[in-house]
N, C-alpha and C positions, 0 to 999 in steps of 0.2 A: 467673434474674436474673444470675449469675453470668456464667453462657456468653455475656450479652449483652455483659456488662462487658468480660470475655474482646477478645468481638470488635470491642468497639469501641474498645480500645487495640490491639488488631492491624491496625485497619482505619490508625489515625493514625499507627501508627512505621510501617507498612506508605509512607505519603504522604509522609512526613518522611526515609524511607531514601531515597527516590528520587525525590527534588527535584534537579533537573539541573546547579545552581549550583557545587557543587565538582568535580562531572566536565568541566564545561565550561572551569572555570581552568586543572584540570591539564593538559587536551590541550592549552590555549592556551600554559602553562609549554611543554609539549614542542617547541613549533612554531618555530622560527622565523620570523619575519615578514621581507618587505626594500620596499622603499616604500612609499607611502600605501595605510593599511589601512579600507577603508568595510565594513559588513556589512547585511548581508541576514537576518533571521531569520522563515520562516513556519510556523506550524502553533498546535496549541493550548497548547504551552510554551513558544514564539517569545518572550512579555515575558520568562519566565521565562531562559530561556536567553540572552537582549539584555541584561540586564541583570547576570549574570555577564559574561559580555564585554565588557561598557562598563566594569563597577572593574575588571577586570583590566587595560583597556589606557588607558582615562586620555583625554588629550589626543592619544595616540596616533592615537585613530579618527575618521577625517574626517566621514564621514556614515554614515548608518543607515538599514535602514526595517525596520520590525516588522511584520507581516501575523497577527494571529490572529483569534478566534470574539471573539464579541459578550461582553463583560463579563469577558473575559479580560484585560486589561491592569491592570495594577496605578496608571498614574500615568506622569508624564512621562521622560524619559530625555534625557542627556545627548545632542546632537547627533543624535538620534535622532524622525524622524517615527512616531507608530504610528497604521496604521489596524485600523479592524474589520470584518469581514465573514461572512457568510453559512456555517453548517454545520448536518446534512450536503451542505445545498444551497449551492451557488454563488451569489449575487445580487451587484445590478451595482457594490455596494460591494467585489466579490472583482475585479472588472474593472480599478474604478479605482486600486485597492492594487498591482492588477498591473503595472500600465503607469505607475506609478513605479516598480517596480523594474526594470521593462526602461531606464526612463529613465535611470536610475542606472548599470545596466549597461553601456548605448550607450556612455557617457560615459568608462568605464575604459580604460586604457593598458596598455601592456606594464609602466610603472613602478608602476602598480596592484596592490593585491591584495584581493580580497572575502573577508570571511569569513561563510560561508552555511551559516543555522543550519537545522536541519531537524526537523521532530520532527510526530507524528502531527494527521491533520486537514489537512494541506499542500492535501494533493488537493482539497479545497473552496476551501480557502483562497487557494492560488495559481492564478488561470486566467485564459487571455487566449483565446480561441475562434480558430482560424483563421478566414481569410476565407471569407466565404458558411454561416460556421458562428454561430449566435446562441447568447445566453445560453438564452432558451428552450430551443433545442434540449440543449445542456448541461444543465439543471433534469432536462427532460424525461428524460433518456436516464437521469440519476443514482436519479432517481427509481422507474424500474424496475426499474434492477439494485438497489437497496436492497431494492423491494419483492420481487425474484426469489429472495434467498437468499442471491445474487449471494458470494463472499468477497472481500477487499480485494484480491487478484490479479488476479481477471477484472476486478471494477469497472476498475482500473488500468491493464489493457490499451486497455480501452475508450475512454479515458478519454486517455489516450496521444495516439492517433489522431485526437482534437480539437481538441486542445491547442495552441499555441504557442509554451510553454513546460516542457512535461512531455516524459519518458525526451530529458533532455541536452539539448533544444533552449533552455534557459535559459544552459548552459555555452557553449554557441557564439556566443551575444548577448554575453556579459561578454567574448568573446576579446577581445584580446589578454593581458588581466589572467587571474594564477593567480588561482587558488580554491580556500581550504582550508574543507571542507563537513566541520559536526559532526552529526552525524547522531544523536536520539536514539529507538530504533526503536518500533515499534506492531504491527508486524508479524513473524508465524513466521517464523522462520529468517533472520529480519531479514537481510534480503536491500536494499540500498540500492536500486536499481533499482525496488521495491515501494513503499518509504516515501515519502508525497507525490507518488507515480509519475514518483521518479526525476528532478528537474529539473536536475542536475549529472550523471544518469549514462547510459550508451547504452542505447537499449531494445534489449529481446534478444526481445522476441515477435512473432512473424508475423504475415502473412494469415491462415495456416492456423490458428492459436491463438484471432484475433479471429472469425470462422465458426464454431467449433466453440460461442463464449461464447454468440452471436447466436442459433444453432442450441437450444443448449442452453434457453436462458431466452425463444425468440423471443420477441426484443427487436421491437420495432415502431420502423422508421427508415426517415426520407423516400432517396429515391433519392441527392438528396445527403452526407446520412447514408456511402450504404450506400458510394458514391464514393471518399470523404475513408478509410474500414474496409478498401478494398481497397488503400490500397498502402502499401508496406514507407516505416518511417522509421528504419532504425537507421541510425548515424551514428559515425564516430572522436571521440574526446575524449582531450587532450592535457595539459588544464592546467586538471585537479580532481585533488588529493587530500582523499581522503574517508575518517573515521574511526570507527567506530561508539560510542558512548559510555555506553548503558542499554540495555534489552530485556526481556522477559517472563522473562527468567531469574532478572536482579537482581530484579526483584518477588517470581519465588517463593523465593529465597535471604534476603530479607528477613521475608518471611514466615513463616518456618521456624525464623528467627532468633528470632524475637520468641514463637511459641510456647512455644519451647524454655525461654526468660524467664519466661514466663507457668504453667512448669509440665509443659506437654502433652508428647510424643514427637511431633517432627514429619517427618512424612515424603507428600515432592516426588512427588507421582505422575504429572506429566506436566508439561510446558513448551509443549507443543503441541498442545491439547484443538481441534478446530475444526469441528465437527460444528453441528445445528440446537438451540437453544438448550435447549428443551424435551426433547430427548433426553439434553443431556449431564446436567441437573438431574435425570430419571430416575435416570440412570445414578449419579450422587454418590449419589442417596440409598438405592440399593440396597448401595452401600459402605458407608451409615452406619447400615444395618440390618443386615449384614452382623455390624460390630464390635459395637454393641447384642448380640447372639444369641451371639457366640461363636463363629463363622464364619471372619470373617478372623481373619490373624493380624496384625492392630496391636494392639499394647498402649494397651490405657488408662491414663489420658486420652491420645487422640490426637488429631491435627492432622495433617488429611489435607490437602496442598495439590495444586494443579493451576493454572496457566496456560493461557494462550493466546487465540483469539477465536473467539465462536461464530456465529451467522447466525439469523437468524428471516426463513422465509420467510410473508410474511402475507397470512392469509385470512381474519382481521376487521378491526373500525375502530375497535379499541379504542388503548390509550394505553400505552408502555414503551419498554423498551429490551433488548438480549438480555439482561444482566445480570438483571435485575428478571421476564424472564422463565422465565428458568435458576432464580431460587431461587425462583421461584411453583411453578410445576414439580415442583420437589424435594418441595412439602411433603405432598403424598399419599401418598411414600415412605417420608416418618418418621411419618407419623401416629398417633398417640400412645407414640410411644417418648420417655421419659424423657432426660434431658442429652443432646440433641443438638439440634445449631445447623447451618446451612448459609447461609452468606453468598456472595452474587459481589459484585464490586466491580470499576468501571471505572476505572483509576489515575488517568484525566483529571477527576473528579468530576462527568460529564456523562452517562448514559448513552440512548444515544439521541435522541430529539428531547424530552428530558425533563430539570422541576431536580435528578431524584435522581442517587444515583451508581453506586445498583444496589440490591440487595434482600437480604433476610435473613426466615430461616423457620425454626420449631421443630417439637417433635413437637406443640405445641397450635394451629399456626397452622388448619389445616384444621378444629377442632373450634370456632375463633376463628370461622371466614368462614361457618360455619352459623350460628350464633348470632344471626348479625346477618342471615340471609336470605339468604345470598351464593352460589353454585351453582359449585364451584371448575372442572369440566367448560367451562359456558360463559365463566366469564372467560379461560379459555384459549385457547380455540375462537376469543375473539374478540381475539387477541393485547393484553389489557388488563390486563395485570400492574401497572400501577402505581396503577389506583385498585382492584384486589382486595388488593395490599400496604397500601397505604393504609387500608384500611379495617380492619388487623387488625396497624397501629404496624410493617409489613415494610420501610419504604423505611431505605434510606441515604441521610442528605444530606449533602455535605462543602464545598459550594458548589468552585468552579473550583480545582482544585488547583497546576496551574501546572508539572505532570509530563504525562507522557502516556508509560506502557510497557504497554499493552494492558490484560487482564483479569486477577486470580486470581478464584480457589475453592475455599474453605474450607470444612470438614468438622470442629466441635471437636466431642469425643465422650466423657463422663467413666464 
């Protein structure tokens, strides 16, 4: 009961260290603005981060548009439109959010300046299909690479290529107006170009890179498809600066923080975990059998963190997210080992196309899902971690959190 308590005050100052609200004031402090200032902000922290930039700048800001996921908006905003739309799928309310903010854009001047917030989920969120390109076909295409394994890079190359406003083709619409882009990441090596696939930045991947993805996962696409995949769109960009402002670091830095609070030794084992969800939860839990035994060398109680995004490639029809898969995973590794806990947690409080935010497993959860009849092999099998959590009190719920800097993964171990 302890460990639980543990992680479920690591789980909240973990959500509450990285709410985007005072990162977003201070870049705004550093900036200087010089003519009418309208802003743009998409992804699943878009209200969050609209609404820091709306107290900070006042009257300042002419007009707004907010683009996030469905029950992400908190309430209304000063000058500011917000719509909702479709994740991890695109649907036609991601269209029409879209093409007000091209309208918005059209609209800007050289005496203009946008400020264009960015933050994890964009890629869904923001899309306007090139011609002869349909939302269908968008759904369709997303929908494979989720289900191939696919990680947020290839997805984004792909993705790119459809687009009419993704890698910088959104910067070229706003010209003649600068654009100061806050960017807060989701992505390894937060790389801007990757996040929300880049709609302020040049893409820098090929033909050859988009082939190799198609190759990899054959993807199934009509001939126009394959048309729109062969040709190059990189492009100059002149007038974006773009700043990074959170990332899977500050989550495990906070993380760590908050153990340390709480008692544990904590130490950062990785920032860039990115492997199939199921493997990495193996892998924690042979760490946390490890320190159990006498093994490693952490000191108990320790708090083992890790970062990063993992993939589930799927071959059942069951119900989760990687998170929920990662700590299902994990618990045949502790099984019946004494004070140990393993949590994953998606910082967006969404994990996958589900209301949890991710899952948490002990050394009794496996000895839990027999009890009840539960065969922890096939809930796996059939990628359904959220009703085998479910059925033995595993899920995390934090409802919408209003951040988005990827995953951690915890390991307490007394």
């Amino acid at each position: 009961m302890q460990l639980r308590k543990d992680a479920n005050e690591m789980i909240a100052k973990i959500i509450e260290d990285n709410m985007p609200c005072r990162a977003v004031k201070n870049a705004l402090k550093a900036h200087e603005f010089s003519g009418r200032i309208y802003l743009i902000a998409i992804g699943k922290a878009a209200w969050t981060m609209a609404r820091a930039a709306s107290e900070f700048l006042g009257e300042r800001l002419v007009q707004g548009i907010v683009v996030t996921k469905y029950e992400h908006s908190q309430g209304d905003l000063p000058r500011i439109d917000i719509f909702e739309a479709g994740h991890p799928v695109s649907d036609v309310n991601t269209i029409i959010a879209t093409e007000k903010c091209i309208e918005l854009a059209k609209k800007l001047t050289a005496e203009d300046e946008l400020l264009f917030l960015v933050s994890g989920g964009g890629s869904a969120l923001f899309e306007k299909p090139l011609n002869g390109i349909s939302l269908v076909d968008i759904r369709g295409i997303t929908k494979q690479l989720l289900a191939s394994g696919a990680d947020i890079v290839e997805m984004n190359i792909i993705r790119k290529h459809f687009s009419s406003v993704k890698g910088g083709k959104f910067a070229k619409i706003a010209e003649p107006a600068k654009v100061f882009s806050i960017v807060l990441s989701d992505v390894l090596g937060d790389k801007p170009g990757v996040i929300a696939s880049g709609p302020m930045v040049p893409n820098t991947s090929t033909v050859d890179d988009v082939k190799k993805i198609v190759k990899k996962y054959n993807l199934k696409l009509s001939d126009l498809q394959k048309k729109y995949l062969v040709q190059e769109t990189s492009q100059d960009i002149n007038n974006v600066k773009t700043i990074i402002i959170g990332s899977v670091r500050t989550l495990c830095l906070s993380a760590a923080k908050t153990a340390k609070e709480l008692g544990y030794n904590p130490f950062i084992l990785t920032t860039t975990l990115n492997c199939e969800a199921s493997e990495a939860g193996r892998f924690l839990a042979s760490i946390a059998s490890d320190i159990k035994n006498g093994v490693a060398s952490f000191n108990k109680p320790a708090a083992i963190i890790a970062g990063g995004e993992t993939v589930v490639t799927l071959k059942g029809k069951g119900m989760g997210g990687r998170n929920q898969e990662l700590a299902f995973a994990a618990a045949k590794g502790i099984d019946g080992l004494n004070d140990v806990l393993i949590f994953a947690l998606g910082s967006d409080g969404t994990d996958g196309p589900t209301d949890a935010a991710g899952g948490m497993v002990t050394g009794e959860t496996l000895a839990n899902l027999h009890e009840k009849g539960l065969d922890f092999d096939s809930i796996l099998a059939n990628n359904d971690a959220y009703n085998g959590l479910n059925a033995v009190d595993g899920l995390i719920f934090t409802g919408p959190t209003g951040t988005n800097v990827n995953d951690v993964f915890v390991i307490l171990c007394k």
